[in-house]
C-alpha positions as CSV (number, residue, x, y, z in Angstrom):
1,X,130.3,-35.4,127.6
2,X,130.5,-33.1,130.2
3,X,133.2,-30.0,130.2
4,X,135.0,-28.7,133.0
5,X,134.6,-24.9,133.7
6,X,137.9,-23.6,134.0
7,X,138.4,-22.2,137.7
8,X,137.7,-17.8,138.5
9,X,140.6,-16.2,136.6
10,X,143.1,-14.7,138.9
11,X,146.2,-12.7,137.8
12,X,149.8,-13.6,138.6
13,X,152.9,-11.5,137.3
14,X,156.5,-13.5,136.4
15,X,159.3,-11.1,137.8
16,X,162.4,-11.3,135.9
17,X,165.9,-10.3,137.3
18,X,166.6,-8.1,134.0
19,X,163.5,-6.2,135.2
20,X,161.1,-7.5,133.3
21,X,157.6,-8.2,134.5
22,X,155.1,-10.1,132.3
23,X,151.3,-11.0,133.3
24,X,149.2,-14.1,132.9
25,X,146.7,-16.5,134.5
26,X,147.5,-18.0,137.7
27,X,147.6,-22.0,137.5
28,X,148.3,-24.5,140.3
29,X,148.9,-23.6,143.7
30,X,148.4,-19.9,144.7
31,X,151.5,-19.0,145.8
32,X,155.3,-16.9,145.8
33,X,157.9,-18.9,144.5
34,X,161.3,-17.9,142.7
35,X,164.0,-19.8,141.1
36,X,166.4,-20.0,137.9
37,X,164.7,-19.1,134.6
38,X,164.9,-22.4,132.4
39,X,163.2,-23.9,129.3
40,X,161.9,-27.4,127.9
41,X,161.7,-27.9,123.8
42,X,159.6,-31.0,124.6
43,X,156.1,-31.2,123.1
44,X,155.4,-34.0,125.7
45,X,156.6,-35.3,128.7
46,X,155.9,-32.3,131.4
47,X,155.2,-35.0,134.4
48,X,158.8,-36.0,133.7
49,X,160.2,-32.7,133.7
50,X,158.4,-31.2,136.7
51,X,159.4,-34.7,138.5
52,X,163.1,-34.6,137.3
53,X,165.1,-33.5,140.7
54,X,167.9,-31.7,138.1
55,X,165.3,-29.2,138.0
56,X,165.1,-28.4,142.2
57,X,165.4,-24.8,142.3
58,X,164.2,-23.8,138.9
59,X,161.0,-22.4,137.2
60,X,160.7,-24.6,134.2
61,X,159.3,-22.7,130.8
62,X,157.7,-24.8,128.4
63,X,158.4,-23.4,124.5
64,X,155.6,-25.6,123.0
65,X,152.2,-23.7,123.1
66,X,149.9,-26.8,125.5
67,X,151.1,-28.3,128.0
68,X,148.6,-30.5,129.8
69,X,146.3,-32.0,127.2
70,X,147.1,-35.7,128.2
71,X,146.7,-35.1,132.2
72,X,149.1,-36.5,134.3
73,X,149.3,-40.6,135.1
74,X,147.9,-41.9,138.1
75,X,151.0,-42.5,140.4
76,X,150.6,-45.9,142.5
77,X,154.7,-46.8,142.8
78,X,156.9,-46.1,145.6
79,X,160.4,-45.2,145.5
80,X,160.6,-46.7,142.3
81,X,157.4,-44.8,141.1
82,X,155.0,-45.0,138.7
83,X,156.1,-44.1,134.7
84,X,155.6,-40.3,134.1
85,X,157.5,-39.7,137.5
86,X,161.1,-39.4,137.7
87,X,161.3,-38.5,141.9
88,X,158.3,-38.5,144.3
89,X,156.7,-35.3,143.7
90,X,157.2,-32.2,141.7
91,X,160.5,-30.9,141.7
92,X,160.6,-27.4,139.8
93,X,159.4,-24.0,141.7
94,X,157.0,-23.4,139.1
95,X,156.4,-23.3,135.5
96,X,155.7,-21.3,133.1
97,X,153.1,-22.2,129.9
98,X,151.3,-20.4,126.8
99,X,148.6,-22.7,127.6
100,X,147.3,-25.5,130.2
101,X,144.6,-27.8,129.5
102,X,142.3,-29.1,131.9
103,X,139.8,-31.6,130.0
104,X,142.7,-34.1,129.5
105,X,141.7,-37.1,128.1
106,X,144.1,-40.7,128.0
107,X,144.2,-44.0,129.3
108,X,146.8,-43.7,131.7
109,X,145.0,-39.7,133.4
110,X,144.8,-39.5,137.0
111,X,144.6,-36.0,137.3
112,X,144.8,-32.6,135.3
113,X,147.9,-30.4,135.5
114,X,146.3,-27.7,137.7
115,X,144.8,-30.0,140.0
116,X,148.2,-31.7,141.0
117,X,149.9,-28.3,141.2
118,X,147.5,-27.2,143.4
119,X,147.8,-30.2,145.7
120,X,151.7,-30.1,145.5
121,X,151.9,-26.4,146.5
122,X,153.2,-25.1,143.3
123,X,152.1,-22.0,141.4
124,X,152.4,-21.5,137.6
125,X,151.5,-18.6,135.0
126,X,149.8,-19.7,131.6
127,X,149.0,-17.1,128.5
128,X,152.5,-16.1,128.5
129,X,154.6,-15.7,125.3
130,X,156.9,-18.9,125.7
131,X,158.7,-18.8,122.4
132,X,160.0,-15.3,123.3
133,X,160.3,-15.6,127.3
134,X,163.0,-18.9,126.0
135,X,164.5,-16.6,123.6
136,X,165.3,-14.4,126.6
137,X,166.4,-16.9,128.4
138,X,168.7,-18.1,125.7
139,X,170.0,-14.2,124.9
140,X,171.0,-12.9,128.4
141,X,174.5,-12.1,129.9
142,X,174.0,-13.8,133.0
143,X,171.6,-16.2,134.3
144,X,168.2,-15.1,134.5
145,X,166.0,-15.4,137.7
146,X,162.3,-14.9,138.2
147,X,159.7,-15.0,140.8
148,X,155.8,-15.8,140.2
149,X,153.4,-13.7,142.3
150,X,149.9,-14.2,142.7
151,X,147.9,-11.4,142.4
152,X,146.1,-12.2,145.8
153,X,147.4,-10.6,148.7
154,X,146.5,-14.2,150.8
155,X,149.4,-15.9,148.2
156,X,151.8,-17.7,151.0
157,X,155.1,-18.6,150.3
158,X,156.8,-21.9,151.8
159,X,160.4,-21.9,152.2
160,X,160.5,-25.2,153.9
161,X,159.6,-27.1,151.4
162,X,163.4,-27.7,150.7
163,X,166.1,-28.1,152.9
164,X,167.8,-25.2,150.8
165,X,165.0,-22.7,150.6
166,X,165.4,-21.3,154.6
167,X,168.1,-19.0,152.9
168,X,165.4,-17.2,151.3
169,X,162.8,-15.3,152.0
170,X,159.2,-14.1,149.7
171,X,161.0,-10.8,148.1
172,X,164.5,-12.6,146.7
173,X,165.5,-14.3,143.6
174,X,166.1,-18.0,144.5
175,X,169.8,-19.0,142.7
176,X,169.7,-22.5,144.1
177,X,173.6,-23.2,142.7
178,X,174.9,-21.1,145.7
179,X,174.4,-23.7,147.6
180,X,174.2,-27.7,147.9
181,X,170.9,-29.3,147.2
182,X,172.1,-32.7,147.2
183,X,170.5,-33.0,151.1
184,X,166.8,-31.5,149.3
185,X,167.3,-35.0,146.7
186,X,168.8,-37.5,147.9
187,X,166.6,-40.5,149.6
188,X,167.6,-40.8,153.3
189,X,168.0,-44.6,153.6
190,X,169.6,-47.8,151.5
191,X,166.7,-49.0,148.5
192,X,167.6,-52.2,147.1
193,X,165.8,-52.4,143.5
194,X,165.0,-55.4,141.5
195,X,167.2,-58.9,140.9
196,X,170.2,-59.5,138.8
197,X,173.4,-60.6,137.6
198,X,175.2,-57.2,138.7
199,X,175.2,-55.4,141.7
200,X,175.2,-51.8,141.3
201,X,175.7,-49.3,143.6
202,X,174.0,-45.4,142.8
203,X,175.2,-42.6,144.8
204,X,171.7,-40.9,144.8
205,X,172.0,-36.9,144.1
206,X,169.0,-36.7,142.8
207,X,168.4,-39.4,140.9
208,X,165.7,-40.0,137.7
209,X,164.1,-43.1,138.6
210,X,164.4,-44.1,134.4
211,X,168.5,-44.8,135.5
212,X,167.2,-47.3,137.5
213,X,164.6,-48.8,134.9
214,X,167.1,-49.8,132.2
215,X,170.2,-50.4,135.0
216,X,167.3,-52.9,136.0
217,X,166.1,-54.3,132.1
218,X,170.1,-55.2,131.7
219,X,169.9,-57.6,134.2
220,X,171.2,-55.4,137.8
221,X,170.2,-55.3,140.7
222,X,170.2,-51.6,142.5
223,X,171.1,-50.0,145.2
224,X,170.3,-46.7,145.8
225,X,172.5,-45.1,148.4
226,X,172.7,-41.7,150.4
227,X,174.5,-39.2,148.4
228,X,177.2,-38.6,151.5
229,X,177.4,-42.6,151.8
230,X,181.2,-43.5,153.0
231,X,181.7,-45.8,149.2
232,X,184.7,-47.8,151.4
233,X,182.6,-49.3,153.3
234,X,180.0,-50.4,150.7
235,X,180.7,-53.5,148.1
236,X,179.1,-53.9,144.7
237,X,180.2,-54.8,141.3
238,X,180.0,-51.2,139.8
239,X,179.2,-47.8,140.8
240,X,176.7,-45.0,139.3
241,X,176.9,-41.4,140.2
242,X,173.8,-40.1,139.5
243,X,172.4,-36.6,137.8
244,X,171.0,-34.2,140.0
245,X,170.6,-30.0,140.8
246,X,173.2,-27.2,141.5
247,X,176.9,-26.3,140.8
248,X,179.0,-29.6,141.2
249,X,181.6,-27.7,143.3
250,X,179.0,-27.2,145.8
251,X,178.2,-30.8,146.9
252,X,180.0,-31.2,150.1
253,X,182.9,-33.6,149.9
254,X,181.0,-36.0,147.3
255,X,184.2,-35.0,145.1
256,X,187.1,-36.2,147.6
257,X,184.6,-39.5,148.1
258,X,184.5,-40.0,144.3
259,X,188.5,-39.9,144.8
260,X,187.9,-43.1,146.7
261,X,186.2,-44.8,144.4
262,X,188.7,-44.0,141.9
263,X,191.1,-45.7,144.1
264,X,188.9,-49.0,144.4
265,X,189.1,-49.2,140.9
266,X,185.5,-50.9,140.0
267,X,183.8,-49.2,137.0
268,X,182.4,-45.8,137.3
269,X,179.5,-44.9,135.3
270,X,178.3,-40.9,136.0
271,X,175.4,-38.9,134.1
272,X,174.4,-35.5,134.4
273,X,176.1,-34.0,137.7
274,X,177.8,-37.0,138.2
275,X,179.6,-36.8,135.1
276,X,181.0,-33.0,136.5
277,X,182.0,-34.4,139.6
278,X,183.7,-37.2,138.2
279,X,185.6,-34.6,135.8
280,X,186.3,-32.8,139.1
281,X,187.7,-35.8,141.2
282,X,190.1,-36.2,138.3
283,X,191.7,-33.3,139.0
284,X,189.5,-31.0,136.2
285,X,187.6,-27.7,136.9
286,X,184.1,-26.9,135.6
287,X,182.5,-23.6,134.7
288,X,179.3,-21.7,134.3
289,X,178.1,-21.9,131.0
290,X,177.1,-18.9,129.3
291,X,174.0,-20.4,127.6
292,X,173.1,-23.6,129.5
293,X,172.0,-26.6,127.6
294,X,168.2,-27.2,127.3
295,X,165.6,-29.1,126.1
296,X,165.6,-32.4,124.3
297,X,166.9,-31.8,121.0
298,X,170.5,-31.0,121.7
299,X,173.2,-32.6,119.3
300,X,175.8,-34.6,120.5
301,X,178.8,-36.6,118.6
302,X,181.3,-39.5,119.8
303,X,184.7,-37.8,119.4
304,X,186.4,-40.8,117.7
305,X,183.0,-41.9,115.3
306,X,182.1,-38.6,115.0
307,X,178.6,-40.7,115.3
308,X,175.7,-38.1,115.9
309,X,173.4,-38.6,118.5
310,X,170.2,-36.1,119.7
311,X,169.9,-36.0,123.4
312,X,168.1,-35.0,126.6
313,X,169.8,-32.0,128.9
314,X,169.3,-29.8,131.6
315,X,172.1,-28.1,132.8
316,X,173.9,-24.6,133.8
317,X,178.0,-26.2,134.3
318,X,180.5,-27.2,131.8
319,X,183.6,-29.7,132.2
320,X,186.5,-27.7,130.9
321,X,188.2,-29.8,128.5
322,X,191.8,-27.9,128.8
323,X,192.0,-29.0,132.1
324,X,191.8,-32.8,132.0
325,X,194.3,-34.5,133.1
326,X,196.5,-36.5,130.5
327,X,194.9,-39.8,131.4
328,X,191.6,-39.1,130.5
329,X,189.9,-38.5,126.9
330,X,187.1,-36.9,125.6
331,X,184.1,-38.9,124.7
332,X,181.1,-36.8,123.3
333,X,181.3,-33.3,122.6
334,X,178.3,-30.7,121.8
335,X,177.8,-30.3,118.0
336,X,176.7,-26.2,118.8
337,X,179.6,-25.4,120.7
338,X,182.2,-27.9,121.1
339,X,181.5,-28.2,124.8
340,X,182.2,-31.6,126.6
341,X,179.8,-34.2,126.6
342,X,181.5,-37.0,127.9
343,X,184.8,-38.2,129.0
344,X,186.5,-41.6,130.0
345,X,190.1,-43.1,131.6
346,X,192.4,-44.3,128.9
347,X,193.1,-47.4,131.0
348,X,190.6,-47.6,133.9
349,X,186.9,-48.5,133.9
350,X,185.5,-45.2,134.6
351,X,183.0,-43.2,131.7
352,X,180.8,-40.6,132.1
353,X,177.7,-38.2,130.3
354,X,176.6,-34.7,130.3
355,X,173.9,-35.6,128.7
356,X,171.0,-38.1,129.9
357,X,171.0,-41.5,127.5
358,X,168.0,-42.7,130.0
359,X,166.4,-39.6,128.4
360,X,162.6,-39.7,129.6
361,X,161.7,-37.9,128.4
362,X,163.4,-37.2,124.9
363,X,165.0,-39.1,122.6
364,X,166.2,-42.6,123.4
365,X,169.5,-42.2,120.5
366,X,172.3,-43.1,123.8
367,X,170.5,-45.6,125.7
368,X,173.4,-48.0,124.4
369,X,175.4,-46.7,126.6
370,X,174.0,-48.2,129.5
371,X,174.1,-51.3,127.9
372,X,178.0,-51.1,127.1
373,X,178.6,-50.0,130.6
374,X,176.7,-53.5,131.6
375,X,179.4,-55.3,129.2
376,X,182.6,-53.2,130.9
377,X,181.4,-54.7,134.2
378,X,181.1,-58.4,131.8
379,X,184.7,-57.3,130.6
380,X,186.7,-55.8,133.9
């Protein structure tokens, strides 16, 4: 069999906020970008990750030492998308590896890693010290912020790739929660997905197109809405508030329109952001965390079972549990720091996750949960 000659070496230098610089080899597109530091534990699933829209705005680092052995899959889906994509393109500003393969081999390979990165316009750096760049991550302050930049004085840098990106220019560090990147997510039009019993509605803030996969296996039909969609004038049987980038507080009025759909009453299902902007319309308040939640091997356990689950995150805000009003409980909290994981209405049919139970990727412990929000629609 033939082997493929890695491409000329070229240098590229990752530009830390604390100050730190550290070198490797240029992969993907070559190109400035910046964004929040964050990290993956995953040994697999980097299509996913790179395609998961929680990530707009941040350069992903991958702890495990290859990333790219089994390619990436051809993608011949639409909205909905093929599996291995979670949105239509690649999301992150750029990652960060120890190692990228190019002579993937597997069934399902359309392409290698580099070759897609180059043709989606993103750089990376590989033959960097993951393990400790994550440990960084993990030990700073404050949030940490980086920029890739080619050594190549042609490198260009794209800022209108996102809606968000025109308030930054080639020299800053990118901190994409400053400001709302719900309009760089969100489809632009009404999808209608699949055939079922239920009729759901998602508010789309950046959605993971695995929500729709199982809504869809539990017998639903979907339909993806705008994330600034006016819910009164839109009927359904139940309503999902979907993950997706940024600090919840700056999403526009999505919170006062959640208030409405509070006041309609039908069941309320939110994951990832939509979970904090749930906790927000109920009159809570959310905070920065200090160390954000990464990775797919983070513990979570039912409040009342004190059932332990392992789950998928990828997130910088906390709901503050003091603050909830005396109507709502708390469903899942972290096992590493007691943080809130989940909440729902005493009385009302309205639940929500930090966490992702659609994982893809990581584990699939809390996919039940879309499953007993199906029988809450059965039940209300």
């Amino acid at each position: 069999m033939k082997t493929k000659l890695k491409k000329e070496y070229q240098k590229a230098v990752l530009e830390l906020s604390n100050g730190v610089k550290m070198e490797g080899r240029l992969i993907g597109a070559n190109a400035v970008t910046s964004g929040e530091m964050v990290f993956s534990t995953g040994m697999n699933a980097y299509s996913e990750a790179m395609t998961d829209p929680s990530y707009m705005g941040q350069i992903l680092v991958f702890s495990f030492s290859l990333i790219g052995n089994y390619g990436i899959p051809s993608n011949e889906g639409d909205f909905f998308m093929s599996h291995g994509y979670e949105s239509e393109g690649i999301k992150t500003q750029g990652i960060i590896v120890n190692d990228d393969y190019d002579n993937c081999f597997h069934y399902e390979k359309g392409k290698n890693l580099d070759d897609w990165m180059q043709e989606s316009g993103v750089p990376g750096i590989a033959g960097v010290d993951t393990r400790w760049l994550v440990q960084m991550i993990r030990d700073a302050d404050k949030p940490l912020f980086g920029r890739i930049v080619p050594q190549n004085k042609n490198a260009a840098y794209d800022n209108k790739k996102f809606e968000f990106l025109k308030h930054f220019g080639p020299k800053d560090f990118v901190d994409p929660s400053k400001y709302n990147l719900m309009p760089s997510v969100s489809t632009k039009e009404k999808v209608v997905l699949g055939k079922g019993k239920y009729k759901i509605v998602l508010l789309d803030f950046g959605v993971k197109r695995n929500i729709i996969r199982l809504f869809m296996e539990n017998d639903c039909a979907v339909t993806v809405y705008p994330w600034d969609t006016d819910v009164t004038k839109v009927d359904c049987d139940a309503w999902a508030l979907s993950n997706g980038p940024g600090d919840p507080k700056n999403t526009g009025d999505t919170i006062e329109r959640v208030k409405k759909l509070f006041q309609i009453g039908k069941p309320v299902l939110g994951i990832c952001l939509g979970h904090q902007i749930m906790a927000l319309a109920a009159g809570a308040k959310t905070r920065k965390l200090l160390k954000g939640h990464r990775g797919f091997n983070q513990p979570v356990f039912e409040t009342e079972t004190r059932q332990g689950f392992m789950t998928s995150q990828n997130h910088s805000f906390e709901v503050n549990g003091k603050t909830l009003p005396k109507d709502w409980k708390v469903w899942f909290q972290n096992a590493n720091d007691n943080s809130v994981e989940g909440l729902k209405h005493k009385t009302k049919p309205f639940m929500c996750t930090q966490f992702h139970p659609e994982a893809s990727g990581g584990p699939n412990d809390t996919t039940w949960i879309i499953k007993d929000f199906i029988k809450l629609i059965e039940k209300w």
